[in-house]
C-alpha positions in Angstrom: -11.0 -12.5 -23.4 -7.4 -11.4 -23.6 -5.7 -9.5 -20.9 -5.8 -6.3 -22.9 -9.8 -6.4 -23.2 -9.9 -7.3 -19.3 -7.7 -4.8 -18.1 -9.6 -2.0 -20.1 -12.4 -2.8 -18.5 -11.3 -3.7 -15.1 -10.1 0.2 -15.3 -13.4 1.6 -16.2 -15.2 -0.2 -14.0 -12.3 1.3 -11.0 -13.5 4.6 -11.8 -16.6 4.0 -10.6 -17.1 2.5 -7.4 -20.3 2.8 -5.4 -21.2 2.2 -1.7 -24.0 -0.5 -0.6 -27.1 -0.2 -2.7 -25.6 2.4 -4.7 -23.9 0.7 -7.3 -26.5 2.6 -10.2 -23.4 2.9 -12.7 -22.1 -0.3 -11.8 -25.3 -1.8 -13.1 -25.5 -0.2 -16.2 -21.7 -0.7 -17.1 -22.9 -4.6 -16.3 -25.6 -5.2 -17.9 -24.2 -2.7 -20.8 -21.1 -5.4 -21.6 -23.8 -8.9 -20.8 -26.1 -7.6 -23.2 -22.9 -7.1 -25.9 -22.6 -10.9 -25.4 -24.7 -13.5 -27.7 -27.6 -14.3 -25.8 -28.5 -17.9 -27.5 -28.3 -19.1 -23.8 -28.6 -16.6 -21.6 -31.4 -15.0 -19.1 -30.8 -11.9 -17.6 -32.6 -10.8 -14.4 -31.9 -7.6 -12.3 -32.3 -7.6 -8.4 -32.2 -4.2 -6.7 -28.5 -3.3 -8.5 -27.5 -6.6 -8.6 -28.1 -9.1 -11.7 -28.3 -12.4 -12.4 -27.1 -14.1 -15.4 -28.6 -17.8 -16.4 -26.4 -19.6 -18.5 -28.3 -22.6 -19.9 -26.1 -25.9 -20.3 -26.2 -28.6 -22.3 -27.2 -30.8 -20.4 -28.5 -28.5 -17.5 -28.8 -31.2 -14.8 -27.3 -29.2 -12.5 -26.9 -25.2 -11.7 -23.4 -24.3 -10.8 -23.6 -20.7 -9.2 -20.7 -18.1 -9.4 -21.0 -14.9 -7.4 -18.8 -12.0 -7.6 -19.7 -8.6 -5.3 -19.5 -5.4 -7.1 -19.6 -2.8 -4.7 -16.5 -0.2 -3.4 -15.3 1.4 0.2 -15.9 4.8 1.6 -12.3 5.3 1.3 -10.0 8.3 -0.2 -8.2 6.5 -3.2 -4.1 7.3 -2.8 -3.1 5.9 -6.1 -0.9 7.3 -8.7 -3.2 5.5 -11.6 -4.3 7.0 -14.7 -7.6 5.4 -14.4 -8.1 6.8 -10.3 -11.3 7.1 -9.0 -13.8 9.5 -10.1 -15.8 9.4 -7.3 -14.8 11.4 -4.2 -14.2 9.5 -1.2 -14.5 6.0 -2.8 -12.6 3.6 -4.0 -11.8 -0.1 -4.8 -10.0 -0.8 -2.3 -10.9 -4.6 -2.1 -10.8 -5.9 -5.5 -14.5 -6.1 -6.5 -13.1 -4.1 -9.7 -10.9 -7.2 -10.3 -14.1 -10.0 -8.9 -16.1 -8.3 -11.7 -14.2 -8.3 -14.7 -13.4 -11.9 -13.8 -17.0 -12.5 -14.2 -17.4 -10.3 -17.3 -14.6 -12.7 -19.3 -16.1 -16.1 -17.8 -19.2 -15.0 -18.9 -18.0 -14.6 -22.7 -16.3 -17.4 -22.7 -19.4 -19.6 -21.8 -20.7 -17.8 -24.6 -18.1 -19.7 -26.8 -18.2 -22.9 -25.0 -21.3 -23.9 -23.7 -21.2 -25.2 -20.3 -22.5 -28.8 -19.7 -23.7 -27.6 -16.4 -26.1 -24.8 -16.0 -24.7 -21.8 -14.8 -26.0 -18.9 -12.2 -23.7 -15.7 -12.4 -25.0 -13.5 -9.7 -23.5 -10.2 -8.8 -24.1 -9.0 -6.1 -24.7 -5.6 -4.6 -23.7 -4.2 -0.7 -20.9 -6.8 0.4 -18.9 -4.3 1.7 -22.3 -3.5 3.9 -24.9 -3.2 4.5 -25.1 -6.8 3.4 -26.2 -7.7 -0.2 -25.7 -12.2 0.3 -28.6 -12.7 2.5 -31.4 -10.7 0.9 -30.5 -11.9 -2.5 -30.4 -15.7 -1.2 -34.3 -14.6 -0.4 -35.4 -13.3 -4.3 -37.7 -14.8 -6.6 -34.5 -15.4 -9.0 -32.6 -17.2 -6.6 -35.5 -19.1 -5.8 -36.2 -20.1 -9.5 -32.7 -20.6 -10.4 -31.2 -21.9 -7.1 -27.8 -23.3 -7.3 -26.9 -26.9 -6.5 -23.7 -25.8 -5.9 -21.7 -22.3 -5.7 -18.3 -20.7 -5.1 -16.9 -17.4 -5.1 -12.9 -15.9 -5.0 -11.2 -13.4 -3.0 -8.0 -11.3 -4.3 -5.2 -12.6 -1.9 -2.5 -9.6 -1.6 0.1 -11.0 0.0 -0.3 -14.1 -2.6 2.2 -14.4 -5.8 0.0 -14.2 -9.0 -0.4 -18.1 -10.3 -1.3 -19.8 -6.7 -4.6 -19.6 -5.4 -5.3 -20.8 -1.8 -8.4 -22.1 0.4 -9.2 -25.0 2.7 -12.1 -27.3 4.3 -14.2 -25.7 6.7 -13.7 -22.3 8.3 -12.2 -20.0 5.9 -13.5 -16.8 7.5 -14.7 -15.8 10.6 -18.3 -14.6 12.1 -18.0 -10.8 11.7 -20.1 -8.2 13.5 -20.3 -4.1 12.7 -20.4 -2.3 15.9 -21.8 1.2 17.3 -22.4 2.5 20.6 -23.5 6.4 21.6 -23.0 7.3 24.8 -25.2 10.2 26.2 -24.2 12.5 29.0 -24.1 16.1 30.0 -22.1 18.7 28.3 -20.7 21.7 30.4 -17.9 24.0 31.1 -14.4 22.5 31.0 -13.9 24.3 34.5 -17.0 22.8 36.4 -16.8 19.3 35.7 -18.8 18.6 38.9 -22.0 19.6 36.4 -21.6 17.2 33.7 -21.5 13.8 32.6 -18.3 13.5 30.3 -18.8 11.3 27.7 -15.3 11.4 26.7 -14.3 9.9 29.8 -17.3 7.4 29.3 -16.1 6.5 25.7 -12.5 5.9 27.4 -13.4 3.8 30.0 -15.7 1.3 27.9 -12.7 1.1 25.2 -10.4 -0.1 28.3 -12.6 -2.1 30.3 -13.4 -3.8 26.6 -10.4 -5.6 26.1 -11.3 -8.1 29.1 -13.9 -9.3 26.8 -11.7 -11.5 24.8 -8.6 -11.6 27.2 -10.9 -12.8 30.4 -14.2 -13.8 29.1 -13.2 -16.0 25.9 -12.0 -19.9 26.3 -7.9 -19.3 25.1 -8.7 -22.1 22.7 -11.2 -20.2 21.1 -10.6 -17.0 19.0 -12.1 -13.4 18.8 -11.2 -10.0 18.1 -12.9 -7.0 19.4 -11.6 -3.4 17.6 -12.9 -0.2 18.6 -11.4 1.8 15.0 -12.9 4.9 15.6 -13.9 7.4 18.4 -15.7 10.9 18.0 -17.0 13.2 21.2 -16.7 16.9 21.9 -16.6 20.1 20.4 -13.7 22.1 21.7 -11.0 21.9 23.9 -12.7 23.5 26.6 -16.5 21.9 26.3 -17.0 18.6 28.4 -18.2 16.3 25.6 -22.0 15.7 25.9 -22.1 12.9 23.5 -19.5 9.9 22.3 -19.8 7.3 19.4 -17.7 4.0 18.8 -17.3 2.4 15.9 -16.0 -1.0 15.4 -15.6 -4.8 14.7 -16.5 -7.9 16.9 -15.3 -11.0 14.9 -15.3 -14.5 16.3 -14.4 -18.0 14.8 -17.5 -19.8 16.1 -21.2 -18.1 15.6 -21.9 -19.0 19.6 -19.2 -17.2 20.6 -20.7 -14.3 18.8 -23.5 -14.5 20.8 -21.5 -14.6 23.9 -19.6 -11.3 23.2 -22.3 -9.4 22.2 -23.7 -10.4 25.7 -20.6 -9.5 27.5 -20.9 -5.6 25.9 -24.3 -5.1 26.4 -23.1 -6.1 30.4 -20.3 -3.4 29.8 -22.4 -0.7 28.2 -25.5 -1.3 31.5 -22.1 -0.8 33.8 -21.0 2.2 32.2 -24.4 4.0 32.3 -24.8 3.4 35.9 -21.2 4.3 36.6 -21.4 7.7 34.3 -25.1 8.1 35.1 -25.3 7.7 31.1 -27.4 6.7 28.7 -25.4 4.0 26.1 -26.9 3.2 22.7 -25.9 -0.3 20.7 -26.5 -0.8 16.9 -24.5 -3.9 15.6 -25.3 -2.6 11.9 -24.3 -5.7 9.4 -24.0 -9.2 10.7 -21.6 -11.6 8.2 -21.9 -15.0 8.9 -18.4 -17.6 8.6 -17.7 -18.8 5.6 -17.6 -22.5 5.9 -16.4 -24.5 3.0 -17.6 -27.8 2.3 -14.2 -30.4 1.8 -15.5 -32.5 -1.2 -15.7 -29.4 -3.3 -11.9 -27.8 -1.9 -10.7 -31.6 -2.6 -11.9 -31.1 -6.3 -10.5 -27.2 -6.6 -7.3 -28.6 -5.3 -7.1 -31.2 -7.6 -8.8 -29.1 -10.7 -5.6 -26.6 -10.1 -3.4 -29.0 -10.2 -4.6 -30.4 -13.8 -4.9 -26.6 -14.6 -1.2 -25.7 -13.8 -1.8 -23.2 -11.0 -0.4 -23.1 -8.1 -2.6 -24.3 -4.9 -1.5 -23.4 -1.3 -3.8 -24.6 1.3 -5.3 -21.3 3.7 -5.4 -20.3 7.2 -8.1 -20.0 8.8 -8.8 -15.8 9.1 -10.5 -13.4 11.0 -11.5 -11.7 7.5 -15.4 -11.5 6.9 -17.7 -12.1 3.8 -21.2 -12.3 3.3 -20.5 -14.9 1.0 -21.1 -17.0 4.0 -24.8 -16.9 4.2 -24.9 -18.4 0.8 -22.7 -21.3 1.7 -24.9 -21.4 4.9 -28.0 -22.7 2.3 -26.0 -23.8 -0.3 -22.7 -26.2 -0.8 -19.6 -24.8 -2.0 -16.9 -22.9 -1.1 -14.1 -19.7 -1.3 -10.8 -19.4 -2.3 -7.9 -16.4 -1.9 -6.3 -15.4 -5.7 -3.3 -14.4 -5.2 -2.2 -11.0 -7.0 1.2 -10.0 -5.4 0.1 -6.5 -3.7 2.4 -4.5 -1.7 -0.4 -2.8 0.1 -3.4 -5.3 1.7 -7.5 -5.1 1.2 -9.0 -1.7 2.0 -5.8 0.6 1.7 -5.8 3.2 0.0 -2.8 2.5 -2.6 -4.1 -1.1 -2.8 -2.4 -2.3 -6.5 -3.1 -5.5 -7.5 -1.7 -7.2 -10.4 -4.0 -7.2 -13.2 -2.5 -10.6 -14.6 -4.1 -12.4 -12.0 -7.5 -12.3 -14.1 -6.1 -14.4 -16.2 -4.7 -16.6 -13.6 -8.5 -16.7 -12.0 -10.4 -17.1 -15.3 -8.7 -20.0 -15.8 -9.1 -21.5 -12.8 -12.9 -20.7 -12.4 -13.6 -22.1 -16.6 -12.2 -25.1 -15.2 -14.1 -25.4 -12.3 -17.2 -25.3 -14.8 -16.1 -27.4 -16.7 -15.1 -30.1 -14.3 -17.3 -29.9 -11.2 -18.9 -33.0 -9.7 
């Protein structure tokens, strides 16, 4: 597939992002384009409104899997593009428009070139959340065509187009949704002495929530805790009766997870005795790290460097990906493409240079080609 072809269709398939689960038009603009493809070799299998895509090899001792996420963000696209958005309020705004046309041209040419190896394209629904990786590792499809080894890419802003980047072992952290309601008494601004002010709840927990990582985490270790978002009252002069919190908990080892989580439950039971409050906790999606396994980053580094591109070894980062649970059952590993962006993953002007497909086709043919 030339960069023309993938650029048309990386465009179309921008117009149309979908949220979690919703990815309806996503599917059919899929399995439209697969089904366009000889199918000498191939199964196709839908799951929910994911799909995955059997490529039988010659030799099919072994099942490589590929998966790219096809799902967008609940985000207002600020773009000057032709090709925008048609979808109000979303966008892709973290390359998923890029991971699948990827997909798209490495599936056609495996078309042309049979693989040696079999090979499992699975895209997959919800990685943006509520989680798509972890129910999919659990269908009959997976089950039946389970992988013996699989890998996956990332677009890399801040990367130059032509390098790619990843390293053994953690590549991402443990990431954690959180959500917490506080529940008071609403009132008269001018008779406080009635109410329970949930504002003044919500502002207290935020503070007394940084000592979490700053007094309660080994130095060594590493977590972030974010609170992004904060919504209570009516009007200027109502005592709020009500607060939410939305945010982040993300943590480099999965026991340290644990740990935090621990430490704001504690919080939350001190602030509804000190507010006379009731607090509410919902974690929502639960990423586990992605660990990459160093035989197969060894070979990618090495594969690159026959290829011509570029390889930069990776910091570890506090980034998350659902990915994870699938290197949790299965060997493999992750990698950042770089595509020279001026604005980073989930903005809304996120522009990412569309030569890097090529860049990342021919990395992954390679890695099909070549695995061990």
């Amino acid at each position: 597939m030339n960069l023309q072809e993938m650029q048309q269709i990386r465009r179309e398939l921008h117009q149309i992002p979908e949220l979690g689960f919703q990815e309806f038009k996503t599917q059919q603009y899929l399995l439209r384009y697969i089904k366009s493809l000889p199918q000498d070799y191939l199964e196709i299998e839908t799951w929910k409104t994911g799909i995955f895509v059997r490529v039988q090899g010659k030799q099919g001792a072994k099942t490589i899997g590929y998966r790219t996420d096809i799902d967008g963000l609940p985000i207002t696209e600020e773009t000057d593009f032709s090709f925008q958005s048609q979808h109000e309020g979303q966008m892709h705004a973290c390359g998923h428009d890029f991971h699948m046309t990827i997909a798209l041209s490495m599936l056609k040419e495996l078309t042309k070139e049979r693989p040696s190896h079999n090979v499992l394209m699975i895209f997959q629904p919800a990685e943006e959340g509520p989680g798509g990786a972890f129910p999919m590792l659990q269908a009959e499809q997976m089950k039946k065509w389970r992988p013996d080894v699989i890998f996956a890419l990332h677009i890399a802003p801040e990367l130059p187009v032509g390098t790619v980047s990843s390293k053994d072992g953690l590549l991402f952290a443990n990431t954690s949704e959180l959500f917490i309601d506080f529940k008071g008494k609403g009132g008269h601004a001018a008779y406080p002495h009635h109410t329970k002010d949930m504002v003044v709840a919500a502002s207290a927990f935020v503070t007394e929530l940084q000592q979490i990582v700053a007094r309660m985490v080994d130095p060594i270790d590493s977590a972030v805790v974010t609170v992004g978002k904060i919504t209570g009252g009516t009007v200027q002069n109502i005592i709020a009766e009500h607060s939410r919190l939305e945010g982040t908990i993300r943590t480099l080892k999965a026991d340290t997870m644990d740990e935090v989580k621990t430490r704001i439950e504690k919080l939350v039971r001190a602030i509804e005795i000190r507010y006379d409050c009731k607090g509410m906790i919902d974690y929502g999606a639960n990423y586990y790290q992605v660990w990459n396994h160093a035989a197969y980053v060894h070979q990618f580094e090495v594969g690159m460097k026959e290829a011509g591109i570029t390889f930069k070894r990776a910091n570890q980062a506090m980034t998350g990906e659902d990915f994870g649970y699938m290197l949790k059952e299965i060997p493999g590993f992750m990698y950042w493409l770089g595509v020279d962006s001026p604005y980073g993953l989930h903005h809304a002007k996120l522009n990412p240079r569309e030569e890097a497909m090529e860049v990342a086709v021919k990395a992954n043919l390679h890695i099909l080609h070549n695995l061990k």
